[in-house]
C-alpha positions in Angstrom: 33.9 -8.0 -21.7 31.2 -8.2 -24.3 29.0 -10.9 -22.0 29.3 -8.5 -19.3 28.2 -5.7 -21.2 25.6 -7.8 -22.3 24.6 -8.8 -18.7 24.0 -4.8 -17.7 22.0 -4.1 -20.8 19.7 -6.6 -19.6 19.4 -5.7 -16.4 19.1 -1.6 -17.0 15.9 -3.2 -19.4 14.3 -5.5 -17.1 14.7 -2.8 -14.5 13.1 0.2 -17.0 10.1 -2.8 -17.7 9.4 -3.5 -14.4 9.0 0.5 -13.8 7.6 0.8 -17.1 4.7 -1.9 -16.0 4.4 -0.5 -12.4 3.7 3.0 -14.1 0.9 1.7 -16.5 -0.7 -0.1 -13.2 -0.6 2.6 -10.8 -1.8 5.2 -13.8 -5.1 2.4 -13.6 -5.4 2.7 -9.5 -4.1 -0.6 -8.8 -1.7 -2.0 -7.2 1.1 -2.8 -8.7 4.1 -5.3 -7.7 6.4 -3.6 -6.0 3.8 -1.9 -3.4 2.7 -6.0 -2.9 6.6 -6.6 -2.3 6.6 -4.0 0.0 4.0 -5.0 2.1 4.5 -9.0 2.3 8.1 -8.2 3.6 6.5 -6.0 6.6 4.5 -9.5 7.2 1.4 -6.2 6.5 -2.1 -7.9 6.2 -3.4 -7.7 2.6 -6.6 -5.9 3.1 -9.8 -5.2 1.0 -12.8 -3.1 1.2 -15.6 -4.0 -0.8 -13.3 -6.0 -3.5 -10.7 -3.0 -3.3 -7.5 -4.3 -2.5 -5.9 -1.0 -0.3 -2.1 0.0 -1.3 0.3 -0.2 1.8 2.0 2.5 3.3 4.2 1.4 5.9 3.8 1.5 9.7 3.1 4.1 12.1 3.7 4.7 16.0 0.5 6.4 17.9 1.6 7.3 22.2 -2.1 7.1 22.9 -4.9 5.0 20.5 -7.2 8.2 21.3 -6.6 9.9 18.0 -8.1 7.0 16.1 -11.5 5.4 15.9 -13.1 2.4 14.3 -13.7 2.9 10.7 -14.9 -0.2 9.2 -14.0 -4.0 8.8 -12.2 -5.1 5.9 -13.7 -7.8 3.5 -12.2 -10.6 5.4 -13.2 -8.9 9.3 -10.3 -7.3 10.0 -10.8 -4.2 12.2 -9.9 -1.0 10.4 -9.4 2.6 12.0 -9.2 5.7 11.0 -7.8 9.5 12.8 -10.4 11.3 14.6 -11.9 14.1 12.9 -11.0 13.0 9.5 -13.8 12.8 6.1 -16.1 9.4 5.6 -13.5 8.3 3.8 -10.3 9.0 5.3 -6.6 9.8 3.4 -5.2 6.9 5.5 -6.6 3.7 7.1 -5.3 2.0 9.6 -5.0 -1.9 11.1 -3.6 -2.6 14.1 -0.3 -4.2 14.4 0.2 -4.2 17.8 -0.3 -2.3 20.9 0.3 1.1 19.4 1.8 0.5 16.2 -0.3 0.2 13.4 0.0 -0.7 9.2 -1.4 2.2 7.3 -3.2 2.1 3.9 -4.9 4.0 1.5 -7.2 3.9 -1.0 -5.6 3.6 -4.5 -6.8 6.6 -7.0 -6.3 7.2 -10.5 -4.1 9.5 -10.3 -5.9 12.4 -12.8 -8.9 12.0 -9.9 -6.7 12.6 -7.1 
């Protein structure tokens, strides 16, 4: 009884560190280690622009590919898009996954500037 009690305690404060740590590095506009986790298991391309790695979002489904246009290429050449009609530099970026599914990103903020 006591090893198992033992055994949660430890787990409920690894757990509360590992949110405790992901706070304090997405409070800096990084990104931190479960976004990372995130987007290696969606096989997601780790992108950069201009040394800034990009946080993943997830996918997204477009019916027609007319709503986005080319915004810029990554760090490593990797196209990236962007919707039509939206600022210089857009709330969501976007790399093609295939046909029309795409990964979407963003650009990381602190998040008093946001």
């Amino acid at each position: 009884m006591r090893k198992k009690r033992l055994l949660i305690v430890s787990i409920v404060i690894l757990v509360g560190l590992l949110l405790l740590s992901e706070l304090v590095i997405w409070s800096s506009g990084r990104i931190g280690l479960i976004n990372t986790t995130s987007r290696i298991i969606s096989n997601a391309p780790d992108i950069e622009i201009q040394g800034k790695r990009l946080s993943y979002q997830g996918t997204v489904s477009f019916e027609d590919n007319q709503h986005l246009e080319k915004y810029a290429s990554s760090d490593d050449g990797e196209v990236l898009y962007k919707a039509t009609g939206t600022p210089v530099q857009p709330p969501w970026i976007y790399v093609e996954k295939d046909g029309n599914t795409f990964f979407r990103y963003k650009i990381p903020q602190i998040p008093w500037r946001m």
